[in-house]
N, C-alpha and C positions, 0 to 999 in steps of 0.2 A: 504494500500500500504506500502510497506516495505521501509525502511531508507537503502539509499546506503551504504556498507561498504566501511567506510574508513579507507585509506592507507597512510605511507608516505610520500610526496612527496618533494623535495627540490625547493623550491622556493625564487631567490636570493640567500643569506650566511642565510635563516632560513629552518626549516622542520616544513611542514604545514599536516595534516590531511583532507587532501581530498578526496571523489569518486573516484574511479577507472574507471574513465571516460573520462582521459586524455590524451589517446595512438594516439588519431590521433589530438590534438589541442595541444599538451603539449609544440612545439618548436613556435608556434606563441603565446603562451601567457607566455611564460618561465618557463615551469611547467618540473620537469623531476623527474620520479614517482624513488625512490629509491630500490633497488635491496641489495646492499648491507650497510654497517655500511656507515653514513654521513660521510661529507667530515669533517674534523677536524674544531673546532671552531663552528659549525654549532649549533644551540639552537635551541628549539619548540617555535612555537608564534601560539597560536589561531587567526581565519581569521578575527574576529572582530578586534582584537588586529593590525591585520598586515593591516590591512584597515584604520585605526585610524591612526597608523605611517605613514602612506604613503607609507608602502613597496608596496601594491597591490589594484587595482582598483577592483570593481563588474562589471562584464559585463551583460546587459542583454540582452537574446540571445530568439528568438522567432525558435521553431521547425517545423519540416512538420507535425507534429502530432497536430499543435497548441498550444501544451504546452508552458510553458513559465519556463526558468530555468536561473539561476546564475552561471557564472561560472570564476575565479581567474584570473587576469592577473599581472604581474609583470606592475608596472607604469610608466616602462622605456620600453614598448611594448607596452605603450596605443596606441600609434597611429595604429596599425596593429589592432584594431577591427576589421575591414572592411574586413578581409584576413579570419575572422571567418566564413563567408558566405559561404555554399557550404562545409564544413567540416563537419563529423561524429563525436557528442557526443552521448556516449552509439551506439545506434540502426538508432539513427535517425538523420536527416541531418537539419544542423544550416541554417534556411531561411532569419535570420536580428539579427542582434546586432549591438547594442549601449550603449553608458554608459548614465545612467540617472543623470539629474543632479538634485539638491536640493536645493534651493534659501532660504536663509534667510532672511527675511524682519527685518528690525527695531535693 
């Protein structure tokens, strides 16, 4: 299976390199794929990078296909997960997201 090509995209004051898979989810998780030169000031951050800062949460989102996929939200739109359900990534239609959490013991 092929690696999605990635695109530009501005998320926040950074440009992130993501799937071009954002056209119908991009204003509920504050994703806006760029067209033309960034906004001024604007820097690249890898999504581990921007994950680790706190710029952006991992959503994880369950498909009609049953696949299971990742996908970026701005962490000041966390709460609008919910608003993921019933939206188009790629082809196929988002049937559950949530953000998984990770507990640290000790």
């Amino acid at each position: 299976m092929a690696r999605p090509t990635l695109v530009p995209h501005q998320v926040g004051t950074k440009i992130m390199q993501l799937p071009d898979e954002y056209s119908a989810i991009g204003t509920i998780c504050g994703v806006t794929k760029l067209t033309g030169a960034p906004a001024a000031g604007s820097e690249s951050i890898s999504t581990g990078a921007a994950v680790q800062h706190g710029l952006v949460r991992r959503a994880t989102v369950r498909l009609d296909t049953k696949k299971i996929k990742y996908v970026v939200m701005l962490a000041a739109n966390s709460p609008q997960v919910g608003a993921l359900v019933g939206q188009k990534l790629g082809n196929d239609t988002i049937k559950s997201a949530i953000f998984s959490q990770h507990i640290e013991l000790g």
